[in-house]
TIKOL-392447 format. One record per residue (C-alpha): chain; x, y, z. Coordinates in nm, 3 decimals, padded with zeros to 5 digits. Example, Ala and Ser with C-alpha at 12.3 -4.5 7.8 and 13.67 -1.06 7.14 Angstrom:
BEGIN
A;01.230;-00.450;00.780
A;01.367;-00.106;00.714
***
This chain:
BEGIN
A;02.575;06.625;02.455
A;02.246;06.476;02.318
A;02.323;06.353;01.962
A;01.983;06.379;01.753
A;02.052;06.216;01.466
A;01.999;05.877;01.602
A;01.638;06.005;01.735
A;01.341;05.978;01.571
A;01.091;06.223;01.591
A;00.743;06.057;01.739
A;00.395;06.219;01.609
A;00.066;06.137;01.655
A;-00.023;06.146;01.306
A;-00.254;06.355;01.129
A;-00.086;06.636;01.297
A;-00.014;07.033;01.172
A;00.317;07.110;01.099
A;00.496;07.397;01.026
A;00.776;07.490;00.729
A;00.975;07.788;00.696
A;01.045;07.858;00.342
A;01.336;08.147;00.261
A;01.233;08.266;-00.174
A;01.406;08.557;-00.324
A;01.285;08.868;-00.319
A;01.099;08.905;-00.657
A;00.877;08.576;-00.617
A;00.561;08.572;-00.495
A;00.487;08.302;-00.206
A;00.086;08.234;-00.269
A;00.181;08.169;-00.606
A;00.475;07.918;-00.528
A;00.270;07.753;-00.257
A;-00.042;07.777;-00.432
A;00.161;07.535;-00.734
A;00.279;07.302;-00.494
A;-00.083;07.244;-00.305
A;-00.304;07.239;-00.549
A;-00.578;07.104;-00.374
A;-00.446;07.078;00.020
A;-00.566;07.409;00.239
A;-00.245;07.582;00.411
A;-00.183;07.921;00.596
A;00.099;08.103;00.475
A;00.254;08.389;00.699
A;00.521;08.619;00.601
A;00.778;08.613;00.881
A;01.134;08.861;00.773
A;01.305;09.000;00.534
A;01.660;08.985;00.493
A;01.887;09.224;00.604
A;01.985;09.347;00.243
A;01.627;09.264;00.107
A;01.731;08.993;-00.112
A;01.486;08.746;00.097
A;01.206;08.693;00.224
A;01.089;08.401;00.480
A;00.779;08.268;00.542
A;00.552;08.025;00.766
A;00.387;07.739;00.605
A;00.162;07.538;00.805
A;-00.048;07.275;00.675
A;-00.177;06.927;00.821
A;00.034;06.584;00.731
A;-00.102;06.263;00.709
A;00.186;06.072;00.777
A;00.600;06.049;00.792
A;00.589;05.999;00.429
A;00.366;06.309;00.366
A;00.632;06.557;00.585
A;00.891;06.437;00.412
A;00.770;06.444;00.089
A;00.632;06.840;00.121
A;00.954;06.935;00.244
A;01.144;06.777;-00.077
A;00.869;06.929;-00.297
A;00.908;07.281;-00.154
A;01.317;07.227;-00.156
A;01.328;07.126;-00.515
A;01.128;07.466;-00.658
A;01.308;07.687;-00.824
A;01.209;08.002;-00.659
A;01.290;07.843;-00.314
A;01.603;07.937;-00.150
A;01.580;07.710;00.178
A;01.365;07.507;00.375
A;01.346;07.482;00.738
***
Protein backbone atom coordinates (compact mmCIF):
# COMPACT_ATOMS: atom_id res chain seq x y z
CA UNK A 1 0.00 0.00 0.00
CA UNK A 2 1.04 3.53 -1.16
CA UNK A 3 1.45 5.64 2.03
CA UNK A 4 0.61 9.43 1.05
CA UNK A 5 1.56 11.19 3.77
CA UNK A 6 5.16 11.25 2.93
CA UNK A 7 4.12 12.67 -0.72
CA UNK A 8 3.92 15.94 -1.64
CA UNK A 9 1.51 17.13 -3.89
CA UNK A 10 3.37 18.89 -7.13
CA UNK A 11 1.39 21.94 -8.92
CA UNK A 12 2.20 24.11 -11.45
CA UNK A 13 1.29 27.11 -9.67
CA UNK A 14 -1.21 29.57 -10.36
CA UNK A 15 -3.51 26.72 -10.75
CA UNK A 16 -7.65 26.35 -9.95
CA UNK A 17 -8.47 24.36 -7.21
CA UNK A 18 -11.38 23.07 -5.86
CA UNK A 19 -12.88 22.94 -1.95
CA UNK A 20 -15.80 21.22 -0.74
CA UNK A 21 -17.28 23.01 2.11
CA UNK A 22 -20.19 20.97 4.30
CA UNK A 23 -22.38 24.45 6.43
CA UNK A 24 -25.50 23.73 8.28
CA UNK A 25 -28.56 23.98 6.94
CA UNK A 26 -29.74 27.54 7.92
CA UNK A 27 -26.52 29.43 6.55
CA UNK A 28 -26.29 30.85 3.48
CA UNK A 29 -23.01 29.89 1.34
CA UNK A 30 -22.61 33.28 -0.96
CA UNK A 31 -22.73 35.03 2.14
CA UNK A 32 -20.02 32.87 4.04
CA UNK A 33 -17.85 32.78 0.94
CA UNK A 34 -18.57 36.13 -0.07
CA UNK A 35 -16.86 37.19 3.80
CA UNK A 36 -14.01 35.15 3.31
CA UNK A 37 -13.11 36.53 -0.48
CA UNK A 38 -13.68 39.77 -0.33
CA UNK A 39 -12.04 40.76 -3.29
CA UNK A 40 -10.85 37.18 -5.06
CA UNK A 41 -13.60 35.93 -7.90
CA UNK A 42 -14.80 32.17 -7.08
CA UNK A 43 -17.65 29.86 -8.41
CA UNK A 44 -19.62 28.36 -5.84
CA UNK A 45 -21.85 25.21 -6.72
CA UNK A 46 -24.24 23.57 -4.48
CA UNK A 47 -23.46 19.85 -4.60
CA UNK A 48 -26.02 17.61 -1.70
CA UNK A 49 -27.87 17.78 0.97
CA UNK A 50 -27.72 15.58 3.77
CA UNK A 51 -29.73 12.78 4.27
CA UNK A 52 -31.73 14.32 7.29
CA UNK A 53 -31.33 17.94 5.83
CA UNK A 54 -29.17 19.19 8.47
CA UNK A 55 -26.35 19.94 5.65
CA UNK A 56 -25.62 21.16 2.86
CA UNK A 57 -22.23 20.77 0.67
CA UNK A 58 -20.89 22.79 -1.75
CA UNK A 59 -18.06 23.30 -4.55
CA UNK A 60 -15.70 26.09 -4.19
CA UNK A 61 -13.35 26.69 -6.87
CA UNK A 62 -11.14 29.53 -7.08
CA UNK A 63 -7.46 30.08 -8.51
CA UNK A 64 -4.28 29.82 -5.90
CA UNK A 65 -1.24 31.52 -6.25
CA UNK A 66 0.85 29.36 -4.42
CA UNK A 67 1.23 26.38 -1.56
CA UNK A 68 0.88 29.02 0.95
CA UNK A 69 -2.35 30.47 -0.63
CA UNK A 70 -4.18 26.64 -0.63
CA UNK A 71 -3.33 26.20 2.57
CA UNK A 72 -4.18 29.25 3.95
CA UNK A 73 -8.00 29.28 2.19
CA UNK A 74 -8.55 26.00 3.47
CA UNK A 75 -7.69 27.13 7.27
CA UNK A 76 -9.76 30.30 6.64
CA UNK A 77 -12.84 28.40 5.41
CA UNK A 78 -12.21 25.62 8.39
CA UNK A 79 -12.04 28.18 11.10
CA UNK A 80 -15.74 29.95 10.19
CA UNK A 81 -18.21 29.41 12.30
CA UNK A 82 -20.93 28.41 10.01
CA UNK A 83 -18.57 25.77 8.41
CA UNK A 84 -19.02 22.26 9.35
CA UNK A 85 -16.07 20.61 7.23
CA UNK A 86 -13.69 21.16 4.64
CA UNK A 87 -12.63 18.86 2.03
Amino acid sequence: MIDLSKEKLQLDYPCSWKYKIVIHEKSNANKITEEIFIEREFSLEKSKVSKKGKFKSYSLELLVHNEDDRKEIYKMLGDHKDIKMVL
